[in-house]
C-alpha positions as CSV (number, residue, x, y, z in Angstrom):
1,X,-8.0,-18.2,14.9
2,X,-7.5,-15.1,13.0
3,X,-9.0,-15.6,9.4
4,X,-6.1,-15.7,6.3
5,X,-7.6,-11.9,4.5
6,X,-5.7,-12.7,1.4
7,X,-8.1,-16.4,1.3
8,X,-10.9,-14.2,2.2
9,X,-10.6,-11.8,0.0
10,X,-10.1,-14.5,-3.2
11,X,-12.9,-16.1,-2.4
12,X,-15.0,-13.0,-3.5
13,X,-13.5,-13.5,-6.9
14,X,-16.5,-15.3,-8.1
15,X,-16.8,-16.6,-11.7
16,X,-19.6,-14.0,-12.3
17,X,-17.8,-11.2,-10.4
18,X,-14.8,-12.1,-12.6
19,X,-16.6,-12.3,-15.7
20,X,-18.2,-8.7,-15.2
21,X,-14.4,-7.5,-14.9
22,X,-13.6,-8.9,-17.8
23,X,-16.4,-6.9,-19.6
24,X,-16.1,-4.3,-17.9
25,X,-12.2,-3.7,-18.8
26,X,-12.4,-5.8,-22.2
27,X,-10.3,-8.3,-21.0
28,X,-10.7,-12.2,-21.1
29,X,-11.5,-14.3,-18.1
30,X,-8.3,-15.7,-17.7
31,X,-6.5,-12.4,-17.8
32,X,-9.3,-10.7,-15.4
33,X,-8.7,-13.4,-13.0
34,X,-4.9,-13.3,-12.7
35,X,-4.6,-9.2,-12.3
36,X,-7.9,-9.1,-9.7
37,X,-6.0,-12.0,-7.5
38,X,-2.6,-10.2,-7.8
39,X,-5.2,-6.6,-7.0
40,X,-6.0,-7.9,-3.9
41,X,-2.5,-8.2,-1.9
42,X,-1.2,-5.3,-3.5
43,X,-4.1,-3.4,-2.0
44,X,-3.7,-5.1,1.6
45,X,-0.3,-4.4,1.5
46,X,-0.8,-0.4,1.0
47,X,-3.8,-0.9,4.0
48,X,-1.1,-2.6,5.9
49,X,0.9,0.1,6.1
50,X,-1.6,2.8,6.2
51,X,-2.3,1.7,9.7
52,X,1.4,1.7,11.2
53,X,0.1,4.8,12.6
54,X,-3.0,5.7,14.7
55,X,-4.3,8.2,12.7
56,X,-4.0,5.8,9.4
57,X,-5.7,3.1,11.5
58,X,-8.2,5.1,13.2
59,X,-9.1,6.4,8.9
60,X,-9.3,2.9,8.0
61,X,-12.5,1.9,10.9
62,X,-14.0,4.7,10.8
63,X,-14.4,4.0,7.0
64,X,-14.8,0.3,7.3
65,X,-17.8,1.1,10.0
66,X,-19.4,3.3,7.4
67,X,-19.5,1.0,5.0
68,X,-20.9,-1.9,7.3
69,X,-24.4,-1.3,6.2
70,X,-23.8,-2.1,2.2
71,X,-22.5,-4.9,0.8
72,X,-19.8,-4.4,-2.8
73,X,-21.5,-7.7,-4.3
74,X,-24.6,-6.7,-4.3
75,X,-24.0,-3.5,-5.9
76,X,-21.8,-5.2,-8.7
77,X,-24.9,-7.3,-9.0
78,X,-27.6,-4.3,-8.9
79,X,-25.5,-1.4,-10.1
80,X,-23.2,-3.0,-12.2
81,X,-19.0,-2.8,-12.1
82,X,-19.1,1.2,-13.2
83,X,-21.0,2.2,-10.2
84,X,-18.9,0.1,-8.1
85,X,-15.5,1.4,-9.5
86,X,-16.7,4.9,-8.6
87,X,-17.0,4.1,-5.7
88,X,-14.5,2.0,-5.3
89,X,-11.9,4.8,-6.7
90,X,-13.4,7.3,-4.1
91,X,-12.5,4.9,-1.2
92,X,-8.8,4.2,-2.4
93,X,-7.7,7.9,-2.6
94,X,-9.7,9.0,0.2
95,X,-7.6,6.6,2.2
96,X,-4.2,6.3,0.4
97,X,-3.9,9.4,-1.6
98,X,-4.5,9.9,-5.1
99,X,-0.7,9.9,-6.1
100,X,-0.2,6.4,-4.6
101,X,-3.2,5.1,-5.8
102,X,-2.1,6.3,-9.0
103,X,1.5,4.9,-9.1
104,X,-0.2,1.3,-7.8
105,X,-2.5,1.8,-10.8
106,X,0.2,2.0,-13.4
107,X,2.1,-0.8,-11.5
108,X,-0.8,-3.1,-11.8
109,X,-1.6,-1.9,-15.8
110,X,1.6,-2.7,-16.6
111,X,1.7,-6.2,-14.9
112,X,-1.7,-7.0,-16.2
113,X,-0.8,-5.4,-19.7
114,X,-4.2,-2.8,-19.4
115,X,-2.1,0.3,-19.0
116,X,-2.7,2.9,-17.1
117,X,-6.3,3.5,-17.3
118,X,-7.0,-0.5,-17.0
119,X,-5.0,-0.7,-13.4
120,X,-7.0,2.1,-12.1
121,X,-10.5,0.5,-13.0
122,X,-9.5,-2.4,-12.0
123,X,-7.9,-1.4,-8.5
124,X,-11.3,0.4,-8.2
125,X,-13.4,-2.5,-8.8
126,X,-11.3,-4.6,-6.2
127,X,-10.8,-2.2,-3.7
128,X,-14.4,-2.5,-2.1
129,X,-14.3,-5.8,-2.1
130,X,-11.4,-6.2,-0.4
131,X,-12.8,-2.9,1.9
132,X,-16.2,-5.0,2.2
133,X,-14.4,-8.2,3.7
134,X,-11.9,-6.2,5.9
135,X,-15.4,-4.0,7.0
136,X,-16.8,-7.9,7.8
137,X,-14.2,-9.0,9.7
138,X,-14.3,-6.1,11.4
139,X,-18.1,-6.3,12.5
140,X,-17.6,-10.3,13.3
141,X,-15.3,-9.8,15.5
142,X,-15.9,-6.4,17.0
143,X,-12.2,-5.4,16.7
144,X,-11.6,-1.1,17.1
145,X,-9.1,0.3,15.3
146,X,-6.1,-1.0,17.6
147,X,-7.3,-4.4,16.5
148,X,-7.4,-4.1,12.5
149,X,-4.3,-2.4,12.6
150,X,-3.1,-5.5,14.3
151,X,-5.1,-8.1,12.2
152,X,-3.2,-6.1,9.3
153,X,0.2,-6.2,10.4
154,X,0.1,-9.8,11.8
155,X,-0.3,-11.0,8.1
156,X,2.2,-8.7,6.6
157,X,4.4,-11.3,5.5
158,X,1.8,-13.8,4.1
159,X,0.6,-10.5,2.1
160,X,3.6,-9.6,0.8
161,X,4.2,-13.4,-0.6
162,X,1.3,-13.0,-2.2
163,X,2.2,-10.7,-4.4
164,X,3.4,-12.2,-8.1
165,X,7.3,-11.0,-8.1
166,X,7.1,-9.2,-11.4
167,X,4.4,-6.8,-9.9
168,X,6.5,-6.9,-6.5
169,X,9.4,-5.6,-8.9
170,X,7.2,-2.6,-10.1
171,X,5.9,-2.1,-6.8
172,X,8.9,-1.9,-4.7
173,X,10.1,0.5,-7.9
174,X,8.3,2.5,-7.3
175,X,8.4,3.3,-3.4
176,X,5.2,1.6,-2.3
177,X,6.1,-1.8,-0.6
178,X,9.3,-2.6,1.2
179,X,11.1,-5.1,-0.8
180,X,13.5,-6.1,2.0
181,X,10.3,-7.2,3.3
182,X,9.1,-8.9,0.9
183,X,12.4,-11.1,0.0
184,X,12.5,-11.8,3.5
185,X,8.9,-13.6,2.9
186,X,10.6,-15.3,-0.4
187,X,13.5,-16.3,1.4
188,X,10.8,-18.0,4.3
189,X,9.2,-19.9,1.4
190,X,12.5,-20.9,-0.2
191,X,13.5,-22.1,3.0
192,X,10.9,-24.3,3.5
193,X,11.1,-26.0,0.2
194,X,15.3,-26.7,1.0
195,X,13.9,-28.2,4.4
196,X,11.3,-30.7,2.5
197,X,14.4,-31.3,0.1
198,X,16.8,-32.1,2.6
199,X,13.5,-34.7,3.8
200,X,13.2,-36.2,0.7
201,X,17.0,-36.7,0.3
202,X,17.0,-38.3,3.4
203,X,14.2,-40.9,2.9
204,X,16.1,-41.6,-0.2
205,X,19.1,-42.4,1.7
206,X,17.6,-44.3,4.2
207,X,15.5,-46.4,1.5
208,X,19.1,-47.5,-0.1
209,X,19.0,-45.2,-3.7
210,X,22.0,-44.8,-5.7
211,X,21.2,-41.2,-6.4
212,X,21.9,-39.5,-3.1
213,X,25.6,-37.2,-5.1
214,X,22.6,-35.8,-7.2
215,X,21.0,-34.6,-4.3
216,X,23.4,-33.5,-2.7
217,X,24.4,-31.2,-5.6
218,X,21.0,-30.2,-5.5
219,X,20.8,-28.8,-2.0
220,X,24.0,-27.2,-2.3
221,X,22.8,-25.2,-5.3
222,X,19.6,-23.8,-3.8
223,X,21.0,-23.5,-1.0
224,X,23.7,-21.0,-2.3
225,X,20.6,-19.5,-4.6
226,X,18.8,-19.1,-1.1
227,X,21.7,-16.9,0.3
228,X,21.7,-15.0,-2.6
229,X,18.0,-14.2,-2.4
230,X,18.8,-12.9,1.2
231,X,21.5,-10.2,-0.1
232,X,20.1,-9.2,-3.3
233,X,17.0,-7.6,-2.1
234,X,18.7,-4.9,0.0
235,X,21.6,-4.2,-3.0
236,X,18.6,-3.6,-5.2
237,X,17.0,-1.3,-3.5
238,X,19.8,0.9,-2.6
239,X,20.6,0.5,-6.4
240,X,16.9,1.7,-7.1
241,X,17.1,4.4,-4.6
242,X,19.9,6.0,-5.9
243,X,18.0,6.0,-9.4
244,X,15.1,7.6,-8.6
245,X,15.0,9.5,-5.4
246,X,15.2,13.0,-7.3
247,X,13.1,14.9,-5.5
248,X,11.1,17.5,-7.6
249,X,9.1,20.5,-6.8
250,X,5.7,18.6,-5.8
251,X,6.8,15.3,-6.0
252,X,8.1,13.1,-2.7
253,X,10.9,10.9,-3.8
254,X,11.3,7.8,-2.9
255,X,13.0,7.1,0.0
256,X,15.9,5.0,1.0
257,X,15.8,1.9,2.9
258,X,17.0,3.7,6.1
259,X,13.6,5.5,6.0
260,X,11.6,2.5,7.1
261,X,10.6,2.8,11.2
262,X,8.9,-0.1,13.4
263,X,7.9,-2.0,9.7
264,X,6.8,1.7,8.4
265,X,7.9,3.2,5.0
266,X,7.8,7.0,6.1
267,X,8.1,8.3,2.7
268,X,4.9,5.8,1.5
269,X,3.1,7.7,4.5
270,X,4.9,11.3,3.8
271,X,3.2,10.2,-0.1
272,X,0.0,9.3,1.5
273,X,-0.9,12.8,3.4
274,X,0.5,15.0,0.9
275,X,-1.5,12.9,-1.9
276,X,-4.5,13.9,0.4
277,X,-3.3,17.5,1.2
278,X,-3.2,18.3,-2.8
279,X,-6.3,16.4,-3.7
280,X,-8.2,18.8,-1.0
281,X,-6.5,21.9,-1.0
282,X,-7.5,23.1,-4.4
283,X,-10.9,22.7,-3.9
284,X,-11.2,25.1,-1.1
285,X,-13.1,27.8,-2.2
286,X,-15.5,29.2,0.0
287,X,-17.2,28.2,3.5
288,X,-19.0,25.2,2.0
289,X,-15.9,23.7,0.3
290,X,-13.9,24.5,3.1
291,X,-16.3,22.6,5.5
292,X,-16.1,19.5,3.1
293,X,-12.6,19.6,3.0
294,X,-11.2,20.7,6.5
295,X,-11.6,17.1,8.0
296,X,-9.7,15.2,5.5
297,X,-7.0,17.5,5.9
298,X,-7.1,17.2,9.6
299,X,-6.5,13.4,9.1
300,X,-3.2,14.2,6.6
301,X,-2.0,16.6,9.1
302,X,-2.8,13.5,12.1
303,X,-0.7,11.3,9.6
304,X,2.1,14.2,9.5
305,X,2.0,13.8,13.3
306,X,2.7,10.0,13.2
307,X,5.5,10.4,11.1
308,X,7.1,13.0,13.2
309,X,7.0,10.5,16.5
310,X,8.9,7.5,14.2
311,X,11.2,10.5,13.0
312,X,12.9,10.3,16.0
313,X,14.0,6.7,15.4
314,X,15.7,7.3,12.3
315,X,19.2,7.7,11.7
316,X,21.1,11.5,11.3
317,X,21.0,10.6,7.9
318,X,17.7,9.1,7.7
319,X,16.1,12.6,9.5
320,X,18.4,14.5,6.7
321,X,16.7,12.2,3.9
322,X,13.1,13.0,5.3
323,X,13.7,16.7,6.1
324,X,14.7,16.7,2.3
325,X,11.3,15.4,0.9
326,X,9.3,17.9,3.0
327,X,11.4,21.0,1.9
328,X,11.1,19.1,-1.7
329,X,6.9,18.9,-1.3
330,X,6.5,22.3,1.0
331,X,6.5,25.1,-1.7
332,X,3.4,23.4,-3.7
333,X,1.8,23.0,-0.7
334,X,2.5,26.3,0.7
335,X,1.3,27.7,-2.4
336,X,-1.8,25.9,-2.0
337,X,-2.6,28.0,1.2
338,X,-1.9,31.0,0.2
339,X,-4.4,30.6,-2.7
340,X,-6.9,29.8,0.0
341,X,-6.2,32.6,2.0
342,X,-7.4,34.9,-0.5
343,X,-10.6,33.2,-0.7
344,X,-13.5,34.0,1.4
345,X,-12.7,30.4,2.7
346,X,-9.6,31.9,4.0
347,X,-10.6,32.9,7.8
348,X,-12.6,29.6,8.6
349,X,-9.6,27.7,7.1
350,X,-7.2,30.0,8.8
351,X,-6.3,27.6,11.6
352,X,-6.1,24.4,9.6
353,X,-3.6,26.1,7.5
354,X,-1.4,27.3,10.0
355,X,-1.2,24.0,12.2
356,X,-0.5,22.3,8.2
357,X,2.8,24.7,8.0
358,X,3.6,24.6,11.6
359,X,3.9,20.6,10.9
360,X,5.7,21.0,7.5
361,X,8.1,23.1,9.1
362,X,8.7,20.6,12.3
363,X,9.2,17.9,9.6
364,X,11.3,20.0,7.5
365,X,13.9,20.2,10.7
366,X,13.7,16.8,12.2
């Protein structure tokens, strides 16, 4: 039986791993322990769907593999939580991008009331352990890529539950988890709770109580509130959508809900590689730079690839909504190359550069 990652994961949260967060973000215990517990679904979530594509999935092993040999406790036991939030912050944009990683920091600052610069230590302090029990299952099991990805998305729902619904407010806000989704897992739980109400109405019935109208009122009531629940997700995020999706130069907005293909946002992977594509692209410079670069890159430009296949599933206006945040994004980018170009970094990054715009431009006309 598969093991429940979000149990896992909580279990690291250790009284003296907790109490050197608090320190470490001047925080008490209490408040430490309720943002790290709502850290660590927010984080699977955003892994969840970073492997809805082969090249996300394949990033993910081949990090968890590398990270097999070390072990996150015992550096925030030796090294302390600043060591291990370097890290830790490395790992998250290296695999997500550093604008998502940003936008789920000031989601979880806010919800934990640290700001900013609080839900980015704090995602970075998390964010190996949760890597470091995902690299364990991994390694117990023997799974490849195919299999995490699948480990990842079996749990989806329970993951998305697990999220407290004033952070899943912020989060689905801003673009990074699908909040159809996730009321679809609220709805589940609501349903379950009407289904042991309707129980415990009828063992009162059947023992002979007076109160049964009272009940009956009851179930009516949450039952309507359940139906509710079901509608309201999607009307508030086309309400959201039409807020924010304003596309500016450099910035992918977020996208509608007709942009989500086989349980993947395409915009939160669209964010993802060009989050990647600007964090690298700058610091090509010369050969050596280039060389350091080139393969992250190459794993954006993979991720671009995935997107294009689910492309094809979306609607006309889904494809016209997708086209849009490329054209939106591809002038920063492009500008980016041709500032490498004139580099002596320019001929051995050459034929990166021109598969990167060869992609922008096939995503720019799907």
């Amino acid at each position: 039986m598969a093991v429940n990652l979000i149990s896992a994961a909580q279990q690291l949260l250790t009284p003296e791993v907790i109490a050197q967060i608090a320190s470490f973000l001047g925080m008490d215990r209490g408040a430490a322990q309720k943002a790290a517990t709502a850290a660590i679904p927010t984080i699977l979530a955003s892994l969840s769907d970073l492997v809805g594509t082969p090249a996300g999935a394949n990033q993910l092993s081949k990090l968890l593999s590398q990270q097999q040999g070390s072990n996150p406790m015992d550096m925030l036991r030796d090294a302390g939580a600043p060591d291990l939030a370097q890290l830790g912050s490395s790992m998250l944009s290296g695999l997500l991008g550093g604008r998502t990683t940003d936008t789920m920091a000031q989601a979880i600052g806010k919800f934990a009331g640290t700001g900013d610069g609080g839900g980015k230590s704090l995602l970075a302090l998390v964010g190996p352990l949760v890597l470091g029990m995902l690299s364990k299952q991994q390694r117990d099991a023997g799974m490849d890529a195919n299999g995490l990805a699948s480990l990842l998305r079996s749990q989806k729902d329970q993951i998305m539950a697990a999220i407290p619904s004033g952070l899943s407010d912020q989060l689905g806000a801003a673009g990074l988890i699908d909040k159809a989704r996730s009321g679809m897992a609220t709805a589940a739980a609501t349903g379950s709770r009407i289904a042991g109400a309707t129980g415990a109405s009828q063992a009162a019935i059947a023992a002979g109580r007076t109160q049964w109208p009272y009940w009956l009122a009851a179930l009516v009531i949450v039952a309507g509130l359940s139906i509710y629940a079901l509608q309201r997700p999607a009307e508030q995020t086309v309400a959201q959508n039409t807020n924010v999706t304003r596309p500016s130069a450099g910035t992918v907005g977020m996208a509608p809900a007709d942009l989500t293909v086989d349980g993947v946002n395409l915009a939160n992977q669209v964010n993802s590689s060009l989050g990647t594509l600007k964090a690298q692209l700058p610091t090509i410079t010369d050969q050596a730079s280039a060389q350091a670069a080139l393969p992250k890159i190459n794993d954006a430009i993979s991720q671009l690839d995935g997107i294009t296949a689910r492309a094809a599933k979306l609607s006309p206006e889904g494809r016209r909504a997708l086209a849009k945040l490329i054209v939106a994004a591809a002038p920063a980018i492009n500008e980016m190359c041709d500032k490498i170009s004139a580099t002596p970094a320019g001929t051995i990054a050459k034929p990166v550069i021109d598969n990167l715009r060869a992609k922008l431009d096939e995503l720019a006309k799907v």
